[in-house]
N, CA and C atoms as an extended XYZ file, in Angstrom:
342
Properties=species:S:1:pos:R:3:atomname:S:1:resname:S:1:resid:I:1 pbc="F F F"
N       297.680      197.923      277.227 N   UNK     1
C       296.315      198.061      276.747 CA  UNK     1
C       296.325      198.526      275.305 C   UNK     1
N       295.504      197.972      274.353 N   UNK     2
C       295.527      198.004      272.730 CA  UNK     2
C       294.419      198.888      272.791 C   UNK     2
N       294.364      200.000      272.034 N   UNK     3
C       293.027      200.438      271.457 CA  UNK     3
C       292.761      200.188      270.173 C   UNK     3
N       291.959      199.518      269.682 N   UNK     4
C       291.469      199.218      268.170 CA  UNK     4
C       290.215      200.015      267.824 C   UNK     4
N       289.924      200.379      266.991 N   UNK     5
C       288.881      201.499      266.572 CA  UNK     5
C       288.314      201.060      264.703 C   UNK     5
N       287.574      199.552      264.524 N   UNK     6
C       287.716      198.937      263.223 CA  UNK     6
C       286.163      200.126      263.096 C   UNK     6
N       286.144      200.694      261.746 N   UNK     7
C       285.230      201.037      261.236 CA  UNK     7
C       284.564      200.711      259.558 C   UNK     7
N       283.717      201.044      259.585 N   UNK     8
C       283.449      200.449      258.201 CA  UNK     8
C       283.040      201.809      257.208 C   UNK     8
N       283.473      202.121      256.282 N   UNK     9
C       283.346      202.982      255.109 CA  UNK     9
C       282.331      202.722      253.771 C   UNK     9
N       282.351      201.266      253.644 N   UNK    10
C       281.045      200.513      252.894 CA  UNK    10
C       280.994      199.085      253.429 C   UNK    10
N       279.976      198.564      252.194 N   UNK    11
C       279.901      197.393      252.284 CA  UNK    11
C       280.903      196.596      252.529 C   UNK    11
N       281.943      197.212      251.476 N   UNK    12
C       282.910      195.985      251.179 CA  UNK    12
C       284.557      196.649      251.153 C   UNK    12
N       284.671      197.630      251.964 N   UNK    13
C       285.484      198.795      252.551 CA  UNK    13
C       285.676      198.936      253.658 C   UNK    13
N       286.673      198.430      254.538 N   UNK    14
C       287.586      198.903      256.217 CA  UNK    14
C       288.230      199.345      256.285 C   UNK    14
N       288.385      200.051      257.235 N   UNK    15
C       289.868      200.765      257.930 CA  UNK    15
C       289.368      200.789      259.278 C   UNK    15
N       290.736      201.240      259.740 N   UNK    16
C       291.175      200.693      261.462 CA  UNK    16
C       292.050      201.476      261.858 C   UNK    16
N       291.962      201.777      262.861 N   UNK    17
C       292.883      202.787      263.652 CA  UNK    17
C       293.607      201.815      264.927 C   UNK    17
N       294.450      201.574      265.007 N   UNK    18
C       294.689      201.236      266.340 CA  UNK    18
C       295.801      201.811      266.980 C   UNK    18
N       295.486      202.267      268.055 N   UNK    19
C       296.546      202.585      269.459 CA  UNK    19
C       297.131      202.122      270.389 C   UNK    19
N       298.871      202.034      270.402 N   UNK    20
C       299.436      201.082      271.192 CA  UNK    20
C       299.881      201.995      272.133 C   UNK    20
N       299.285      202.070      273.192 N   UNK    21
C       299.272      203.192      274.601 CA  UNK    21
C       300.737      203.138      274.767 C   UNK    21
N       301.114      201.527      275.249 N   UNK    22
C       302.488      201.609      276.083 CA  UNK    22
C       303.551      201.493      275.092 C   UNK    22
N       303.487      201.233      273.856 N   UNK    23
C       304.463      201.349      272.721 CA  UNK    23
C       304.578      202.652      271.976 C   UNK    23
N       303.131      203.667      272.837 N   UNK    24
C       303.026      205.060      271.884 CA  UNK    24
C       303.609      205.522      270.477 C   UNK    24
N       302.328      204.038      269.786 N   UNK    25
C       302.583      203.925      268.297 CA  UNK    25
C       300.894      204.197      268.019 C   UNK    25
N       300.669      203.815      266.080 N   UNK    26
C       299.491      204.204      266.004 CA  UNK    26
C       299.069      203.692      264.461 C   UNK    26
N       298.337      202.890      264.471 N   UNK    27
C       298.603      202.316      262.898 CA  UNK    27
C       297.288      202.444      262.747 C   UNK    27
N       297.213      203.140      260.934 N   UNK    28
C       296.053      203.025      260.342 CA  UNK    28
C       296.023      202.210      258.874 C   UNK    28
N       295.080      201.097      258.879 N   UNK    29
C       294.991      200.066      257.584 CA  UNK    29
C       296.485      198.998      258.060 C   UNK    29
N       296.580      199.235      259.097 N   UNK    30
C       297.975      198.091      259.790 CA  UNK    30
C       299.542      198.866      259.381 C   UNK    30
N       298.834      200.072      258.985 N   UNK    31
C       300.376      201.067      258.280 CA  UNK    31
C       300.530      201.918      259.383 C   UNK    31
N       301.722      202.504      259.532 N   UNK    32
C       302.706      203.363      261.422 CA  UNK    32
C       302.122      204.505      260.714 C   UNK    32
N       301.571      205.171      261.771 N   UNK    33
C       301.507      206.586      261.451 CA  UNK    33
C       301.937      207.495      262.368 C   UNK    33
N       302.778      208.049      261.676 N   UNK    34
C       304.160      208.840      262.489 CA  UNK    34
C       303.146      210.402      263.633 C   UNK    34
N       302.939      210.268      264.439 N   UNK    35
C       302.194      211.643      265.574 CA  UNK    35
C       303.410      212.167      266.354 C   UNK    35
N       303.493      213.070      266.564 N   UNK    36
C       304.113      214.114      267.458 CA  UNK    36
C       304.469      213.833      269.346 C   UNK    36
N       304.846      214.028      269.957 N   UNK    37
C       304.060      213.436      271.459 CA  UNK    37
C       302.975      213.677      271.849 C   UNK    37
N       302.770      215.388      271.592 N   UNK    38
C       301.387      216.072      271.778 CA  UNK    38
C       300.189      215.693      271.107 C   UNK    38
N       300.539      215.452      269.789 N   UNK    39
C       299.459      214.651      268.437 CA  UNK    39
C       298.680      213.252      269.375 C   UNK    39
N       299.565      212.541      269.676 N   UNK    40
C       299.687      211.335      270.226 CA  UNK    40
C       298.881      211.789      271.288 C   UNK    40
N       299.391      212.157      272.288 N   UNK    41
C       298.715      212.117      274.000 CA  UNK    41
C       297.285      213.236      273.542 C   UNK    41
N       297.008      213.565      272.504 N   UNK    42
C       295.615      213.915      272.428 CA  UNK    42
C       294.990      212.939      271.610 C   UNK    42
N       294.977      212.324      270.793 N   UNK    43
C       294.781      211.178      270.208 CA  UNK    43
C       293.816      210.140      271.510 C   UNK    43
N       295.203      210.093      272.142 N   UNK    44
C       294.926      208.853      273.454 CA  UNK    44
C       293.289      209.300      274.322 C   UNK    44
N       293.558      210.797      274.777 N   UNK    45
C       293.160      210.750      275.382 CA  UNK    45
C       291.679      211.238      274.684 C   UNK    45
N       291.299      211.913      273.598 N   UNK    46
C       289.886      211.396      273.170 CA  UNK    46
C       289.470      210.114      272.805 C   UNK    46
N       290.188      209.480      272.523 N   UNK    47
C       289.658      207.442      272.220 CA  UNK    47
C       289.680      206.885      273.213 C   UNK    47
N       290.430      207.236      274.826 N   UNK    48
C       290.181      206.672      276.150 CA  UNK    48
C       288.838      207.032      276.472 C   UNK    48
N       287.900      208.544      276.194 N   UNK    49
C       286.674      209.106      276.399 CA  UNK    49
C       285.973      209.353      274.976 C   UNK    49
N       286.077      208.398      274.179 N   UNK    50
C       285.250      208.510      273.022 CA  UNK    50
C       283.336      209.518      273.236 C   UNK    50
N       282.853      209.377      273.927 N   UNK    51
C       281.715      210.329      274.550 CA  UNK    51
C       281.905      211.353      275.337 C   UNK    51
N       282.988      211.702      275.535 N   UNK    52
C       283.312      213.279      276.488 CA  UNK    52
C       283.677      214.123      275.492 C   UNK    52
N       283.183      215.228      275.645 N   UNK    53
C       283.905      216.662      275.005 CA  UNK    53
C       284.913      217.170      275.550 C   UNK    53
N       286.001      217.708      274.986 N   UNK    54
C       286.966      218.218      275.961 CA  UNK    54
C       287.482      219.858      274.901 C   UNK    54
N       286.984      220.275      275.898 N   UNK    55
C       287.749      222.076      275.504 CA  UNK    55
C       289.179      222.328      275.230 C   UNK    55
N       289.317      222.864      274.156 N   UNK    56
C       290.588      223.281      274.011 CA  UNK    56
C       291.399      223.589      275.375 C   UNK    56
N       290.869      224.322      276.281 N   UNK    57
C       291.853      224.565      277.737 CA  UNK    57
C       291.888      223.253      278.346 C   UNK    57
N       291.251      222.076      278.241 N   UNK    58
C       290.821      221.522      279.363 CA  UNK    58
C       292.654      220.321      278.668 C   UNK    58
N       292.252      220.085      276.715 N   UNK    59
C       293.244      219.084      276.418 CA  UNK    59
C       294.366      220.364      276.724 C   UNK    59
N       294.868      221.444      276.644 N   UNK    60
C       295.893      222.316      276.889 CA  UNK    60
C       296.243      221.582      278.337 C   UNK    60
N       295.699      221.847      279.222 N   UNK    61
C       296.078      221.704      280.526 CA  UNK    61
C       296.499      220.217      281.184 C   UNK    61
N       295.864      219.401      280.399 N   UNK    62
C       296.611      217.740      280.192 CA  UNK    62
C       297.337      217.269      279.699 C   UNK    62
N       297.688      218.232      278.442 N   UNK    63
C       298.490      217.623      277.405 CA  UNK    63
C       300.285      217.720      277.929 C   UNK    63
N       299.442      219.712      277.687 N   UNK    64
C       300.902      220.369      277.941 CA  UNK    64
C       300.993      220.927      279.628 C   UNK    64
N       300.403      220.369      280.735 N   UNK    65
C       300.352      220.371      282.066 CA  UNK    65
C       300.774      221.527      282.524 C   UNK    65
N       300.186      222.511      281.988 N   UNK    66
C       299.849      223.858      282.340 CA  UNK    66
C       298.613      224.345      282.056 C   UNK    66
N       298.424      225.893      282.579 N   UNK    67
C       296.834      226.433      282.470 CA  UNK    67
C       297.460      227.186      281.588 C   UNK    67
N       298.464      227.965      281.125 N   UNK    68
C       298.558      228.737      280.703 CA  UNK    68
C       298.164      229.133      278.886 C   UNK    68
N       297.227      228.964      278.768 N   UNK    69
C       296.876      228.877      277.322 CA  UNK    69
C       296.693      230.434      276.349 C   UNK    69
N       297.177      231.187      277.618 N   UNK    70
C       297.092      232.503      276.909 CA  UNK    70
C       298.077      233.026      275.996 C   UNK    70
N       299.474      232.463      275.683 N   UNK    71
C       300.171      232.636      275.220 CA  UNK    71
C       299.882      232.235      273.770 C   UNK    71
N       299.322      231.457      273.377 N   UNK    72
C       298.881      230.654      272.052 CA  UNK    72
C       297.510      229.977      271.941 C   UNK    72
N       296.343      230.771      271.793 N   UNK    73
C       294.804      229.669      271.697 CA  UNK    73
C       295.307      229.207      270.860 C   UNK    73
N       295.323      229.413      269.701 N   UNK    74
C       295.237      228.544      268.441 CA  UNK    74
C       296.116      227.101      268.711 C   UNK    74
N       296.794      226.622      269.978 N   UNK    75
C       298.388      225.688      270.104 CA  UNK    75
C       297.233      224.219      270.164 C   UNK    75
N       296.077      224.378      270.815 N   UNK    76
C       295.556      223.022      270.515 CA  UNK    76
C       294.845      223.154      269.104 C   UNK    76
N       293.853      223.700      268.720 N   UNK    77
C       293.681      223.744      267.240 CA  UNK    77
C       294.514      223.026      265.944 C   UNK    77
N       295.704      223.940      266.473 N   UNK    78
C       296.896      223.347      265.091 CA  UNK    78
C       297.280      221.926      265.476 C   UNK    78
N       297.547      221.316      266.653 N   UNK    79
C       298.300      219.799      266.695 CA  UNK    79
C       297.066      219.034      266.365 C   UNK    79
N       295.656      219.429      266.697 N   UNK    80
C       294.042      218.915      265.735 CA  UNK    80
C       294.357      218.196      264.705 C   UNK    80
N       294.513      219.580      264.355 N   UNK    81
C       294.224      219.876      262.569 CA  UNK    81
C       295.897      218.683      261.981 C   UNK    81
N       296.529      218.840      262.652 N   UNK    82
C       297.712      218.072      262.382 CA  UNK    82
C       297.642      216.260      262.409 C   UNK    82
N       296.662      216.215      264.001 N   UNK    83
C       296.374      214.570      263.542 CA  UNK    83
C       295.257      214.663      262.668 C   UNK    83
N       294.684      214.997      262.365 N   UNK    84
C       293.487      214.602      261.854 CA  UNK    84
C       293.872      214.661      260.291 C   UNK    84
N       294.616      215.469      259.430 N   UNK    85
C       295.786      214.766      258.387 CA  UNK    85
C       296.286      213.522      258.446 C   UNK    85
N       296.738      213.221      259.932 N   UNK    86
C       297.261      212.198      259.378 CA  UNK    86
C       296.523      210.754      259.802 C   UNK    86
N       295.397      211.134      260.913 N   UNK    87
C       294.676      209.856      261.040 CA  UNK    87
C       293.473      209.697      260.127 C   UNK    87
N       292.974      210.478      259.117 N   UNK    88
C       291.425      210.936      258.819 CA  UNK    88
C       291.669      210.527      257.489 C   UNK    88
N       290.563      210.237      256.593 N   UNK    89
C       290.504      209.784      255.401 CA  UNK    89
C       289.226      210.669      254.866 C   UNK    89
N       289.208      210.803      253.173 N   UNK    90
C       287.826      211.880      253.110 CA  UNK    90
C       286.822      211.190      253.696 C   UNK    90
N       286.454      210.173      254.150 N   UNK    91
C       285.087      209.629      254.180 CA  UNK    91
C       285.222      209.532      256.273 C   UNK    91
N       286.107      208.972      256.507 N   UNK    92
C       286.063      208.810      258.180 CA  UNK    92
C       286.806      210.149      258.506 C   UNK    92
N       285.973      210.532      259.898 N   UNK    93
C       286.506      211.826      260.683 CA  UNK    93
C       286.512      211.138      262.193 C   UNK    93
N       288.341      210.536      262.687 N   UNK    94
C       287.708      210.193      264.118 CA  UNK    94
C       287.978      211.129      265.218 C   UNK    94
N       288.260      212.579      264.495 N   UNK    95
C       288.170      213.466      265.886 CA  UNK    95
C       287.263      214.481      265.404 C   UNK    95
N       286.527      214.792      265.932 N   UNK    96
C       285.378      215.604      265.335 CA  UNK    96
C       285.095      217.137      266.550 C   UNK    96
N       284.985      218.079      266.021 N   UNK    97
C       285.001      219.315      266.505 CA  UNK    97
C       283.562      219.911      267.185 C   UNK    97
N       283.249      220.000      267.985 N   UNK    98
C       281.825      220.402      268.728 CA  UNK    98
C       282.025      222.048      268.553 C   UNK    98
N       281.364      222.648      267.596 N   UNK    99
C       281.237      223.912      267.401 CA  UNK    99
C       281.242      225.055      268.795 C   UNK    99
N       282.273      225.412      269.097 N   UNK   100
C       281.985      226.380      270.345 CA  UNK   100
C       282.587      225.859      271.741 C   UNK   100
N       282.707      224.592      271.333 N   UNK   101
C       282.705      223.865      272.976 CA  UNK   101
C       284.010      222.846      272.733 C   UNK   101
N       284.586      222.291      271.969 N   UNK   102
C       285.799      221.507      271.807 CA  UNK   102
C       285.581      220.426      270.851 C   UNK   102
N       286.525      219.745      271.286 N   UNK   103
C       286.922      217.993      270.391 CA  UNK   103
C       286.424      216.691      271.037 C   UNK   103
N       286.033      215.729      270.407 N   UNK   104
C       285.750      214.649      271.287 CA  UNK   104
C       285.956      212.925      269.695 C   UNK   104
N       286.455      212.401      270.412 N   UNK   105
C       286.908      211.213      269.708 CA  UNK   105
C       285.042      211.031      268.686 C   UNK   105
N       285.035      209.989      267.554 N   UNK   106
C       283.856      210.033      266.447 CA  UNK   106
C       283.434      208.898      267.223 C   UNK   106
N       282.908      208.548      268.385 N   UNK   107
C       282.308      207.772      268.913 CA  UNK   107
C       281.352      206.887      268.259 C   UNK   107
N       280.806      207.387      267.142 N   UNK   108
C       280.127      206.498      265.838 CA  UNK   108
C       280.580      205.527      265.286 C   UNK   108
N       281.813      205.828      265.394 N   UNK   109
C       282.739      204.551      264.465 CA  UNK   109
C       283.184      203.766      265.745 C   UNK   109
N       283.145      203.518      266.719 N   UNK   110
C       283.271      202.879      267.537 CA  UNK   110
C       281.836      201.203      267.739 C   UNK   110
N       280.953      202.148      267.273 N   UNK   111
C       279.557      201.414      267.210 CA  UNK   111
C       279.262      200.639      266.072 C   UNK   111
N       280.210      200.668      264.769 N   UNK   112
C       280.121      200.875      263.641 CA  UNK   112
C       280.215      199.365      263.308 C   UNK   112
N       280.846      198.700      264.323 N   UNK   113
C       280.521      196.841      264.163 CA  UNK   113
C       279.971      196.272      264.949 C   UNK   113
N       279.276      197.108      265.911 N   UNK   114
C       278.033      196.289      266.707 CA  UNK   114
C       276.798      195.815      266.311 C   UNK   114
């Protein structure tokens, strides 16, 4: 299964994200962009639920298949902040932060060529 994510920045301006699930690769503008495993399997799994929010405990407990998040809050935060360097451009944000409540894929840019 391919995930493609084409968005538009202007008129006459694209970029594209796409996700190769079973090759757990990830190209943006058709260029590899190197993710982590953890980077990656959170990646996946907000663009599989582009409209769900998911709490820092909730991607902790999927990612890294434990509850135990007391040892490190900040451990989902930082691998965030880590893709979003390397998938995000100043103008597109495709993981976007719900103040208080978690992360959820930019579901906007999904709509963005309909």
């Amino acid at each position: 299964d391919l995930h493609s994510f084409p968005t538009r920045r202007s008129s006459d301006l694209r970029t594209s994200l796409t996700i190769h699930p079973q090759l757990r690769t990830v190209t943006r503008d058709s260029e590899p962009v190197s993710l982590t495993a953890k980077e990656f399997d959170i990646l996946l799994i907000l663009a599989q639920n582009p409209k769900r929010i998911f709490s820092a405990e909730q991607l902790f407990k999927i990612v890294w298949k434990t509850t135990n998040l007391s040892n490190d809050p900040k451990t989902v935060a930082v691998h965030i902040s880590a893709l979003r360097k390397k998938i995000s451009s100043p103008d597109i944000e495709y993981v976007i932060n719900i103040r208080n409540v978690g992360y959820k894929f930019n579901h906007e840019l999904l709509d963005a060529e309909k």
